[in-house]
ROLUMRO-157651 format. One line per field, with one value per residue: residue number from 1; residue in one letter; x, y, z of N, C-alpha, C in turn. Coordinates in Angstrom, 2 decimals. Atoms other than C-alpha are relative to their C-alpha. Layout:
num (NUM, ...) .
residuo (A, ...) .
n.u (X, ...) .
n.v (Y, ...) .
n.w (Z, ...) .
ca.u (X, ...) .
ca.v (Y, ...) .
ca.w (Z, ...) .
c.u (X, ...) .
c.v (Y, ...) .
c.w (Z, ...) .
! end
This chain:
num (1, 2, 3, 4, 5, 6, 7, 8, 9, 10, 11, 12, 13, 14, 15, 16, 17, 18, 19, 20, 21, 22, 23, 24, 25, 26, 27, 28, 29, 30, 31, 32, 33, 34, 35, 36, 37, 38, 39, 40, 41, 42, 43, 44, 45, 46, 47, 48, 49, 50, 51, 52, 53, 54, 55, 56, 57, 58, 59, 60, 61, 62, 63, 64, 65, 66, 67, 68, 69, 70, 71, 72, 73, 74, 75, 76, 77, 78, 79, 80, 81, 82, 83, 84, 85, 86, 87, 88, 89, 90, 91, 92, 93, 94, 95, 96, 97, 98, 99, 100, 101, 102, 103, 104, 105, 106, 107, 108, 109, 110, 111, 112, 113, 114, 115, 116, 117, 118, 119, 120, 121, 122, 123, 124, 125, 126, 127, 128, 129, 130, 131, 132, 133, 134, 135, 136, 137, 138, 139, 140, 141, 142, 143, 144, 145, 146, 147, 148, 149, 150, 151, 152, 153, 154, 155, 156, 157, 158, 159, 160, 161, 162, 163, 164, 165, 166, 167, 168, 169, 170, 171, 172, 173, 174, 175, 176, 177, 178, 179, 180, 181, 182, 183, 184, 185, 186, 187, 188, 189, 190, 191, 192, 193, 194, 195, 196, 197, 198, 199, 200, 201, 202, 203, 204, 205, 206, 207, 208, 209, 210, 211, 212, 213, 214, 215, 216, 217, 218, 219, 220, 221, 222) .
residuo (X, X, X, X, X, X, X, X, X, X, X, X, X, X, X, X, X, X, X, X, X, X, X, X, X, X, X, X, X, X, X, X, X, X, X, X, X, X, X, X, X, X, X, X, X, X, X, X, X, X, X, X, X, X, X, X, X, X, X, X, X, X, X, X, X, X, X, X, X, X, X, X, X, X, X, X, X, X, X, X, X, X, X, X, X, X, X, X, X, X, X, X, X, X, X, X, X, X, X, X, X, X, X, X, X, X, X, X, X, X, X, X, X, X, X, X, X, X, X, X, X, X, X, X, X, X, X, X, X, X, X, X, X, X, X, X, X, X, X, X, X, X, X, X, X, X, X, X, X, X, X, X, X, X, X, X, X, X, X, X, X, X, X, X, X, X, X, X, X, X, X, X, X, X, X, X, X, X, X, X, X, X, X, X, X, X, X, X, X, X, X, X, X, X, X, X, X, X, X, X, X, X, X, X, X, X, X, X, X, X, X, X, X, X, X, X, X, X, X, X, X, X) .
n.u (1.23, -0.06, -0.92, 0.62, 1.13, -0.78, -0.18, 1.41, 0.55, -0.93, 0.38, 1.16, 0.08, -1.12, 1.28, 0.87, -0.60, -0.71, 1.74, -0.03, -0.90, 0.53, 1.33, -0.41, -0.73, 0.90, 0.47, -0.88, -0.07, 1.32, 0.24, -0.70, 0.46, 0.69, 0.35, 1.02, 1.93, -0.12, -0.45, 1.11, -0.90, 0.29, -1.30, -0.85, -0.06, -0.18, -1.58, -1.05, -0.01, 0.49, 0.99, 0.24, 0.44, -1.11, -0.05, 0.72, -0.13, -1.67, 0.10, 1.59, 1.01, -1.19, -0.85, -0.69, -1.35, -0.46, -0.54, -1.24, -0.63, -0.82, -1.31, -0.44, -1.12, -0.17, -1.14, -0.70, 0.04, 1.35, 0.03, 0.47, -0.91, 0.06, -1.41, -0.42, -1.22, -1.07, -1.41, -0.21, 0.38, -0.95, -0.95, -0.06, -0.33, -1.20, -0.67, -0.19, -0.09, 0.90, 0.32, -0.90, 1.32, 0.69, -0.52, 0.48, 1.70, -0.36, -0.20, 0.37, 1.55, 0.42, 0.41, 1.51, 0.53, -0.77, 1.15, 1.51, 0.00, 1.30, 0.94, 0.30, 0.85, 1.36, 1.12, 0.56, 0.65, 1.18, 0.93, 0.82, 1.19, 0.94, 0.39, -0.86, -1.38, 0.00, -0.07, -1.53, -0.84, 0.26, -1.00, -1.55, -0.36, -0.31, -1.15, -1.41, -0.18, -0.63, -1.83, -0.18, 0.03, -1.08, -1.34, -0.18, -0.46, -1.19, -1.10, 0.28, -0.68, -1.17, -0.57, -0.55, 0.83, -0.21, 1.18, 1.01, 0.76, 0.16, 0.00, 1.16, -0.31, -0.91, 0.73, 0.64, -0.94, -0.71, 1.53, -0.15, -0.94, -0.20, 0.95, -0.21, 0.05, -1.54, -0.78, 0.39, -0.09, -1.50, -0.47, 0.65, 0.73, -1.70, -0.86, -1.04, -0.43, 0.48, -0.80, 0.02, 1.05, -0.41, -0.40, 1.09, 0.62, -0.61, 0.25, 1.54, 0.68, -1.27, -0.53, 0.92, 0.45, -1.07, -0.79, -0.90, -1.26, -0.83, 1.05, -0.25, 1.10, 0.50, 0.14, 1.72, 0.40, 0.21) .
n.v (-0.18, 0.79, -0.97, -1.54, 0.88, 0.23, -1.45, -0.44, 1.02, 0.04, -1.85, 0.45, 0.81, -0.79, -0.86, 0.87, -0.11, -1.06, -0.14, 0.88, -0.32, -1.45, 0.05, 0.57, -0.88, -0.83, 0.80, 0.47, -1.33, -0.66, 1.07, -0.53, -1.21, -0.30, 1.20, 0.52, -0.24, -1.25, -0.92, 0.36, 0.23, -1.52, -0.72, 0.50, -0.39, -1.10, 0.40, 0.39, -0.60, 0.85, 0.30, 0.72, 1.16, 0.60, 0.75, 0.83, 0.60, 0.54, 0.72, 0.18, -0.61, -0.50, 1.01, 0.87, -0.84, -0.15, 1.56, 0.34, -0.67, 1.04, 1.49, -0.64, -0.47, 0.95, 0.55, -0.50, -0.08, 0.22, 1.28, 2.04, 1.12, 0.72, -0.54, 1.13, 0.06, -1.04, -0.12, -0.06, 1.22, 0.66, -0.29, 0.37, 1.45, 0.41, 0.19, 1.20, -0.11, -0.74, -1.81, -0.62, -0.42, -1.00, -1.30, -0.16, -0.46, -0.94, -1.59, -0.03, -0.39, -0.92, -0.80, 0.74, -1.16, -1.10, -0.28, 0.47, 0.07, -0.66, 0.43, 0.94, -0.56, -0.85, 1.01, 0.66, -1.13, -0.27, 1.86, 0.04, -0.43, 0.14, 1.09, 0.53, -0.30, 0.95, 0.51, -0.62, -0.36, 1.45, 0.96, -0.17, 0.32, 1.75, 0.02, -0.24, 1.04, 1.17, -0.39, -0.13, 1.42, 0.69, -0.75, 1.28, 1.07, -0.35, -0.44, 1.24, 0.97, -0.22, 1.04, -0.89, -0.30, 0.57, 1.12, -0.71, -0.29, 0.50, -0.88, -0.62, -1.13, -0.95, -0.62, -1.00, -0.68, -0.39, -0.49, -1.41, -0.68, -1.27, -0.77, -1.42, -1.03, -0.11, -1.42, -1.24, -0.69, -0.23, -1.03, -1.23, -0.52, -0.24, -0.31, 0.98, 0.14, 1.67, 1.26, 0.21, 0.53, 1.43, 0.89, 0.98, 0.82, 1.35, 0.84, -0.36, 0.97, 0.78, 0.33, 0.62, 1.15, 1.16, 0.58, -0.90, 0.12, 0.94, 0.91, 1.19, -0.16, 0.60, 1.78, 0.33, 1.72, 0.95) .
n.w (-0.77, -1.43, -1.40, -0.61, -1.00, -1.35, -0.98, -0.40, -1.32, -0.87, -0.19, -0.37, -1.39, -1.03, -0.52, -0.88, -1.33, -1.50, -0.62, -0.93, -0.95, -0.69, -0.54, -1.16, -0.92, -0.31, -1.02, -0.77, -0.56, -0.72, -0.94, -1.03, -0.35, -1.23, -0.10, 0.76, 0.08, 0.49, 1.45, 1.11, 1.76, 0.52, -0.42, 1.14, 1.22, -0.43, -0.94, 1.23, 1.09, 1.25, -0.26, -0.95, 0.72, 0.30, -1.27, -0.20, 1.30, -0.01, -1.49, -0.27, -1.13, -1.34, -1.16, 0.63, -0.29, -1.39, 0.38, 0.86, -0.76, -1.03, 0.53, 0.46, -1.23, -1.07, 0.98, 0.89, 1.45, 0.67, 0.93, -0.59, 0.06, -1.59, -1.10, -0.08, 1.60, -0.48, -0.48, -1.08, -0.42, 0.36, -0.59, -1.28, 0.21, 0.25, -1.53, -0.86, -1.35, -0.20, -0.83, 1.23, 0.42, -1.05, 0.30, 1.34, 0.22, -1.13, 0.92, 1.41, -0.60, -0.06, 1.47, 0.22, -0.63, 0.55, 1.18, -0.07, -1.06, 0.18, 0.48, -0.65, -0.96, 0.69, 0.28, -1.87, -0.96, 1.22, 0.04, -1.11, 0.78, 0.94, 0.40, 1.52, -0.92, -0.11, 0.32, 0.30, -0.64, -0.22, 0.87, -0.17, -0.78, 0.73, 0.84, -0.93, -0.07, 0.29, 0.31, -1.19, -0.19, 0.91, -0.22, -1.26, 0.17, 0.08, -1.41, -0.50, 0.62, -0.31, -1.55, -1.02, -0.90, -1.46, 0.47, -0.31, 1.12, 0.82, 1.22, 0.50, -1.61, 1.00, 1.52, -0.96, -0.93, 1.32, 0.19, -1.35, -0.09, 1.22, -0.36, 0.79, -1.07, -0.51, 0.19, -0.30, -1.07, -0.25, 1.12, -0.05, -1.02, -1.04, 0.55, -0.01, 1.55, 0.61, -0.28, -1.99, 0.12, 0.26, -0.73, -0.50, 0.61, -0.14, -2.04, -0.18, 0.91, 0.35, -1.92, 0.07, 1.26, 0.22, -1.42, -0.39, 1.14, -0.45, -0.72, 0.41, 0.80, -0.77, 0.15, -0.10, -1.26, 0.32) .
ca.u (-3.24, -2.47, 0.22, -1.90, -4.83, -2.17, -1.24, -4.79, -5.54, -2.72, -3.19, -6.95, -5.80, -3.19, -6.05, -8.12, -5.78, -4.50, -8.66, -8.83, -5.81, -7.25, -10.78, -8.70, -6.19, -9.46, -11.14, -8.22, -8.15, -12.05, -12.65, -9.95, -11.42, -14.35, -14.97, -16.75, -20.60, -19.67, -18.57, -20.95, -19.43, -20.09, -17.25, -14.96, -15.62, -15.36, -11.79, -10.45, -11.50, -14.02, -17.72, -19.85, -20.97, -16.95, -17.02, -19.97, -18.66, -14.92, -16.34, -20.24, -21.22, -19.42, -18.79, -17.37, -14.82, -14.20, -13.38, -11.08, -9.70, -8.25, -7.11, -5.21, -3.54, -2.93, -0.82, 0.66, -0.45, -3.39, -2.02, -3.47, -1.21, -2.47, -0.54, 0.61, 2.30, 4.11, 7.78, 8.18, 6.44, 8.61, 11.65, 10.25, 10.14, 13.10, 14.76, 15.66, 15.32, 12.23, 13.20, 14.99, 11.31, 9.84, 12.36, 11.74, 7.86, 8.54, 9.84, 7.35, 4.47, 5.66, 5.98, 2.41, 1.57, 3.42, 0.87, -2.19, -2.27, -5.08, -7.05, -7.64, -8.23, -10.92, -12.58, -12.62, -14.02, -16.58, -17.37, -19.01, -21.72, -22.20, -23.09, -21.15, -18.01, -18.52, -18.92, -15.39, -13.73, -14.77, -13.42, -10.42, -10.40, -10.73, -8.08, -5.63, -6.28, -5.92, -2.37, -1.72, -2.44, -0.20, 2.27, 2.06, 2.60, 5.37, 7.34, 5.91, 7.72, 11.08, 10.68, 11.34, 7.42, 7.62, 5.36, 2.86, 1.55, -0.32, -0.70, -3.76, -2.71, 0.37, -1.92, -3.77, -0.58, 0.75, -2.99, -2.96, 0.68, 0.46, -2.53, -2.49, -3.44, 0.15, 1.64, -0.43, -0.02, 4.00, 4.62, 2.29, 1.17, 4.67, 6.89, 8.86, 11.19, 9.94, 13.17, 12.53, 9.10, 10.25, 12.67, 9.73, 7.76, 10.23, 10.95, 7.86, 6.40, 9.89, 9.34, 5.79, 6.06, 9.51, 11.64, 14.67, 18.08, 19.68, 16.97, 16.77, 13.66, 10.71, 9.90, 6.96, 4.75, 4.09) .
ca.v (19.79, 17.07, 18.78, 21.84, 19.37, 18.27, 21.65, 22.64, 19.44, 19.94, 23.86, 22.96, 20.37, 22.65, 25.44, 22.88, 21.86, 25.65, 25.88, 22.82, 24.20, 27.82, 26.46, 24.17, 26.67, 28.81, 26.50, 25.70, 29.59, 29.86, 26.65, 27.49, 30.89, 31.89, 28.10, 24.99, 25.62, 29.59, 29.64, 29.34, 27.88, 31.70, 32.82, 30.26, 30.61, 34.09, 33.81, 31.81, 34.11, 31.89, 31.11, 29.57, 27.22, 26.06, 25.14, 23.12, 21.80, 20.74, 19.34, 19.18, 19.86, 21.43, 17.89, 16.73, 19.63, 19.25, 15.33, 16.38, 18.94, 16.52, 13.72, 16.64, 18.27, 14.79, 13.51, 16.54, 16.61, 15.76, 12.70, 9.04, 7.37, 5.67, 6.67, 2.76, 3.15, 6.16, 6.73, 7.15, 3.63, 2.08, 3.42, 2.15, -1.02, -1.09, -0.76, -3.58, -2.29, -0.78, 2.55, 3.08, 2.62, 4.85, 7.32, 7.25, 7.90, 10.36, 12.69, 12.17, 12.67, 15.71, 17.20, 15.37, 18.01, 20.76, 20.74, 19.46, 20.58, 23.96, 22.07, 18.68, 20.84, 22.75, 19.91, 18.05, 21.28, 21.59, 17.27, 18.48, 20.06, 19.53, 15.93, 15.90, 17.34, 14.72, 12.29, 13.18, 13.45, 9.63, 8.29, 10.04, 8.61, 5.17, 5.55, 7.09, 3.56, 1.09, 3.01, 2.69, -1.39, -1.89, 0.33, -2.07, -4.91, -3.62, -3.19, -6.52, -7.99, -6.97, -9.28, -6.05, -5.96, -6.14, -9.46, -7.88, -6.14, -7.36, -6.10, -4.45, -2.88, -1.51, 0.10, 1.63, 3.12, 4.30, 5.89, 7.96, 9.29, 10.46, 12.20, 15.75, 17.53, 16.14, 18.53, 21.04, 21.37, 20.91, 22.58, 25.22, 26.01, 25.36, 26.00, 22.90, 22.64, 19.71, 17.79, 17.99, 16.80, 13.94, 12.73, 12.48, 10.32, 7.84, 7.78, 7.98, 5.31, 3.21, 2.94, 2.07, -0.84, -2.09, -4.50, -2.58, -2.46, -5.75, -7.71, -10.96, -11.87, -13.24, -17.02, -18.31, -20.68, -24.00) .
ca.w (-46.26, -43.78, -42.02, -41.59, -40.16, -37.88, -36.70, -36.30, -34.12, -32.25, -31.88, -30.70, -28.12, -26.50, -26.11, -24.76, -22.29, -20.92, -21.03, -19.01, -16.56, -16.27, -15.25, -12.53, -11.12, -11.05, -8.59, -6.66, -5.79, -5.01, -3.29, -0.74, -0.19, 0.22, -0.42, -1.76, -1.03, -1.57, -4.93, -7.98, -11.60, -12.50, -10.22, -11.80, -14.89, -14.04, -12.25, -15.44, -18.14, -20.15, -20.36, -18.00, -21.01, -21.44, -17.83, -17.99, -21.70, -20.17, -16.22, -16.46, -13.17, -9.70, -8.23, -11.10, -10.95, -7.47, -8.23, -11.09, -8.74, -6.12, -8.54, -10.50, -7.06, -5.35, -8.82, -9.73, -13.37, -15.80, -17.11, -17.08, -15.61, -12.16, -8.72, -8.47, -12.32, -10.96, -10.55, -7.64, -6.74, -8.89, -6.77, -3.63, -4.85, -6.05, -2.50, -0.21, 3.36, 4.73, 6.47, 2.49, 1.83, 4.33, 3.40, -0.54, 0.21, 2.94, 0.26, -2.43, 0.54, 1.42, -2.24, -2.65, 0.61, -0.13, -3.39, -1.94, 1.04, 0.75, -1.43, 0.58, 3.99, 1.82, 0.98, 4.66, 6.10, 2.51, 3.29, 6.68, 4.84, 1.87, 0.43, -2.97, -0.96, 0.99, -1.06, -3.01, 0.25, 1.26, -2.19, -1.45, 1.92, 0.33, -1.79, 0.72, 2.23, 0.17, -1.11, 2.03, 2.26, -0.60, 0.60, 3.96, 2.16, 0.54, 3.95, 5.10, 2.33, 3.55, 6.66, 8.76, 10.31, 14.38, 14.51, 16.29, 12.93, 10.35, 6.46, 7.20, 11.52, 9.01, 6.62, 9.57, 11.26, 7.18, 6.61, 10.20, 9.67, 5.84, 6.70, 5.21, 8.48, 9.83, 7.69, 7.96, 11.46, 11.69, 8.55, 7.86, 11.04, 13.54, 10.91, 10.79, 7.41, 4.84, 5.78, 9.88, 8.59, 6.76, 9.24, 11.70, 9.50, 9.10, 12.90, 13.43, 11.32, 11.41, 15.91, 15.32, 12.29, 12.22, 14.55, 15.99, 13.36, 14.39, 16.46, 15.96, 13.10, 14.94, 15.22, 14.04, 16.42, 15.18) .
c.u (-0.02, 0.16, -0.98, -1.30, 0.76, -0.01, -0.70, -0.46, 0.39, -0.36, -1.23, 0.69, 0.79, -0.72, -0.63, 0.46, 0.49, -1.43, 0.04, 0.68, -0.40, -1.44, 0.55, 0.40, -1.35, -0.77, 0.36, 0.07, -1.48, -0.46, 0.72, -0.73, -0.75, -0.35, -0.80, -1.26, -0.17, 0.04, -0.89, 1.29, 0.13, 1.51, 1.27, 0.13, 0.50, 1.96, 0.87, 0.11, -0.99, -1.04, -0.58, -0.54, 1.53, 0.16, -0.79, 0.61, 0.97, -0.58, -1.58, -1.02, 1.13, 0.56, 1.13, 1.52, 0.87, 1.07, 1.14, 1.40, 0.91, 0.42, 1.35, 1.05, 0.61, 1.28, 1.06, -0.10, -1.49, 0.14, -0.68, 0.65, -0.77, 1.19, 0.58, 1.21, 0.72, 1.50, 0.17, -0.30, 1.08, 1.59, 0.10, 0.41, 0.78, 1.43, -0.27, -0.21, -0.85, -0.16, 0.31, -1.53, -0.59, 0.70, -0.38, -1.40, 0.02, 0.08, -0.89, -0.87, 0.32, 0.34, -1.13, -1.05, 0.06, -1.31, -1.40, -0.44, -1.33, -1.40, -0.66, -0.58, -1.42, -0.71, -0.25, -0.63, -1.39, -1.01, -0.67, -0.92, -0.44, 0.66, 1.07, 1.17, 0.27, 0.23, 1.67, 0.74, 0.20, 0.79, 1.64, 0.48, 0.71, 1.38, 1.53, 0.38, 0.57, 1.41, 0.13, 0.52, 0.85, 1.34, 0.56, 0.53, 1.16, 0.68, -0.27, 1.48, 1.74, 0.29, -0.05, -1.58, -0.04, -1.97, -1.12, -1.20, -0.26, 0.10, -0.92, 0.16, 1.08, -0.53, -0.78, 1.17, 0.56, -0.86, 0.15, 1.46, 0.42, -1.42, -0.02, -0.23, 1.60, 0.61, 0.06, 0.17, 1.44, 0.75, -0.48, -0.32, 1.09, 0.90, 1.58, 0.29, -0.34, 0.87, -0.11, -1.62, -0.20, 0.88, -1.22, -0.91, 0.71, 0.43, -0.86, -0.91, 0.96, -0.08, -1.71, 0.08, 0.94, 0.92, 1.12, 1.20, 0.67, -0.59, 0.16, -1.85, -1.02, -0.60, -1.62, -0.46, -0.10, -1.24) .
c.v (-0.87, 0.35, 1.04, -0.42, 0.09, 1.21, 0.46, -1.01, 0.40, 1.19, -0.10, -0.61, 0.64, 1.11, -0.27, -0.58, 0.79, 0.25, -0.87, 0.41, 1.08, -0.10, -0.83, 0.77, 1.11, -0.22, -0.70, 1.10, -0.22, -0.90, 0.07, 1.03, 0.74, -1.78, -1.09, 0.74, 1.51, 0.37, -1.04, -0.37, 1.04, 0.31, -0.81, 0.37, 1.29, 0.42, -0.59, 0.62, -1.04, -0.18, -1.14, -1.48, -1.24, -0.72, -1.24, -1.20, -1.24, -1.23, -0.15, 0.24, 0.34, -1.14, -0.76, 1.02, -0.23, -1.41, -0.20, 0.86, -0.99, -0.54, 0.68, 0.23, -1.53, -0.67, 1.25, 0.56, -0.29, -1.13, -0.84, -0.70, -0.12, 0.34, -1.24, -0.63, 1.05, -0.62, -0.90, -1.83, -1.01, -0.31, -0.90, -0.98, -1.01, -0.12, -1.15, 0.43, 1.20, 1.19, 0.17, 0.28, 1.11, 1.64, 0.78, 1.04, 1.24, 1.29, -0.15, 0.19, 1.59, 0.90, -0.03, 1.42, 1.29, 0.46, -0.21, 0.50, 1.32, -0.94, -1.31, 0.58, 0.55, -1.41, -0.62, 0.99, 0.23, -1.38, 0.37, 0.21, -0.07, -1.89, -0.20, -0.16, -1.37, -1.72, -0.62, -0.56, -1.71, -0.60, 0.31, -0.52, -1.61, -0.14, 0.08, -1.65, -1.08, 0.79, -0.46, -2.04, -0.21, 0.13, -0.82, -1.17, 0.04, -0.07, -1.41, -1.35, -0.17, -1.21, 0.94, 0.43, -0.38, -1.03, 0.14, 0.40, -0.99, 0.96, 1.37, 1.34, 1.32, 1.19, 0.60, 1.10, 0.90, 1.32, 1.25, 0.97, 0.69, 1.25, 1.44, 1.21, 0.03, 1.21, 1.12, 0.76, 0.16, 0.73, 0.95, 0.66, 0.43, 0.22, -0.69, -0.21, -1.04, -1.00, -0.65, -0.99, -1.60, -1.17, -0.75, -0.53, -0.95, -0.52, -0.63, -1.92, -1.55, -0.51, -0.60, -1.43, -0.93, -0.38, 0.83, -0.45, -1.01, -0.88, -0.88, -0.56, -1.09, -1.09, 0.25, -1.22, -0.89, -0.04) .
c.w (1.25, 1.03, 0.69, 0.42, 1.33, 0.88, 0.76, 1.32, 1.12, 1.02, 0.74, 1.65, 1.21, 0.58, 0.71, 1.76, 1.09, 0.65, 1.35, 1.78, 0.67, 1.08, 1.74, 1.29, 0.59, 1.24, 0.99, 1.36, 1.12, 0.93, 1.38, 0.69, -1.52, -0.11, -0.90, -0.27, -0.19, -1.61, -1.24, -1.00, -0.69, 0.11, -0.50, -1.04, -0.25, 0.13, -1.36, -1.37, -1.19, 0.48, 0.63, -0.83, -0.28, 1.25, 0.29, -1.16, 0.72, 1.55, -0.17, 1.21, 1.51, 0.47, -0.61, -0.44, 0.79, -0.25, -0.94, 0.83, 0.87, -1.05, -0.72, 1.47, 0.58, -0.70, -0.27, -1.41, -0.34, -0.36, 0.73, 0.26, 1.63, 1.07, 0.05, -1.39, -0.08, -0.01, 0.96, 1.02, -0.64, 1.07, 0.88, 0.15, -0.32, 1.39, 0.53, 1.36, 0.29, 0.59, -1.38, -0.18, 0.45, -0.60, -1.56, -0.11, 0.63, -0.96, -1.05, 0.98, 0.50, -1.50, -0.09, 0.91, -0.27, -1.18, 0.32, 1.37, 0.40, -0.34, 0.90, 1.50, -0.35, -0.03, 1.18, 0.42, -1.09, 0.47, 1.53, 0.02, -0.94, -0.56, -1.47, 0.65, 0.57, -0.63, -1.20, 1.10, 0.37, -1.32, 0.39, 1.26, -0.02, -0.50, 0.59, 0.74, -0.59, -0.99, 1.06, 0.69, -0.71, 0.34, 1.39, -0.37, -1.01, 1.21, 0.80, -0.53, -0.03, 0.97, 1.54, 1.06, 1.20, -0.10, 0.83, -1.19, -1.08, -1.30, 0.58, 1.74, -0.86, -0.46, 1.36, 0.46, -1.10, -0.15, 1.00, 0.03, -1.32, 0.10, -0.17, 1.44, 1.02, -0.51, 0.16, 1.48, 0.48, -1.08, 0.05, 1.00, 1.13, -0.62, -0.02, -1.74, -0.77, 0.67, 1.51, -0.62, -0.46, 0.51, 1.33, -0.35, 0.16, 1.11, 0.75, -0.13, 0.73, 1.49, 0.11, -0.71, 0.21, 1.35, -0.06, -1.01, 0.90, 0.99, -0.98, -0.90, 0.77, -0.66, 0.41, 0.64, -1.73, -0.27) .
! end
């Protein structure tokens, strides 16, 4: 009788989760087009095949969809794992020389786009009008930031920042060049290949932040 508890749990939680996935992908679709402030929890619900009471059951209310919506597209997945206990972060960190860095991230921001890249325009164009949207779009702005600061002081810690910048000028210049409309407008829009995309990031970034390959490391006053 255990086992066949187990099964049952199991069986349950795997339902729960394509539930979970169908109500997402559902709102990934409608939010794009015709849009946030357009589309009722009806037409979701609707769109995923399941009642408007499972929608409310699984997310509780539209903003709190929207909110699982982004953190879902932005990781990739459903899991709990924090973007900072990622892979990929690991990697970076594991490099010694800050374009290696630049380059590492480069390709994990445009996968990151590549996937997020509908949904995050939807919502900047949804946060102009409506107040929840908004309010969403701001945490996520936050957030893009302070990644962004850490990810600065990562590259700081190489030695390789032109002494001009600080952690935080870094983290401004990191912030404005992962910026999801970059892609959108050299990828999606001009039809530049991910890899042309990712070399000008790290040029990009790499002619703004860091001292030139073989300059001499700048002296600090007294």
């Amino acid at each position: 009788m255990a086992v066949k508890r187990r099964y049952e749990s199991a069986h349950r939680q795997e339902q729960a989760r394509q539930t979970r996935r169908a109500i997402l992908d559902a709102a990934a679709a409608l939010f794009v087009e015709p849009g946030y402030a357009a589309t009722p929890l009806t037409a979701i619900a609707a769109e995923a095949g399941v009642a408007i009471q499972t929608v409310y059951k699984v997310f509780g209310s539209k903003q709190a969809l929207l909110s699982a919506l982004v953190d879902v597209t932005v990781a990739g997945d459903d899991e709990p794992v924090a973007l900072p206990d990622r892979p990929f972060v690991a990697e970076i960190r594991a490099l010694t020389e800050a374009r290696s860095k630049l380059g590492r991230y480069a390709w994990h921001l445009v996968e990151t786009h590549a996937r997020q890249a509908q949904v995050m325009l939807a919502l900047a164009a949804a946060a102009t009008a409506d107040p929840e949207a908004a309010a969403i779009w701001r945490k996520n702005v936050d957030d893009r930031r302070n990644g962004m600061t850490m990810f600065a002081a990562e590259l700081a810690s190489t030695g390789e920042l032109r002494p001009e910048h600080t952690v935080d000028t870094a983290a401004d210049v990191l912030w404005l060049a992962m910026d999801v409309r970059n892609y959108d407008w050299l990828v999606r829009q001009r039809g530049w290949p991910p890899d042309r995309f990712q070399r000008w990031y790290v040029d990009t970034v790499a002619a703004a932040l860091l001292t030139a390959p073989g300059s001499p490391a700048p002296v600090e006053s007294a």
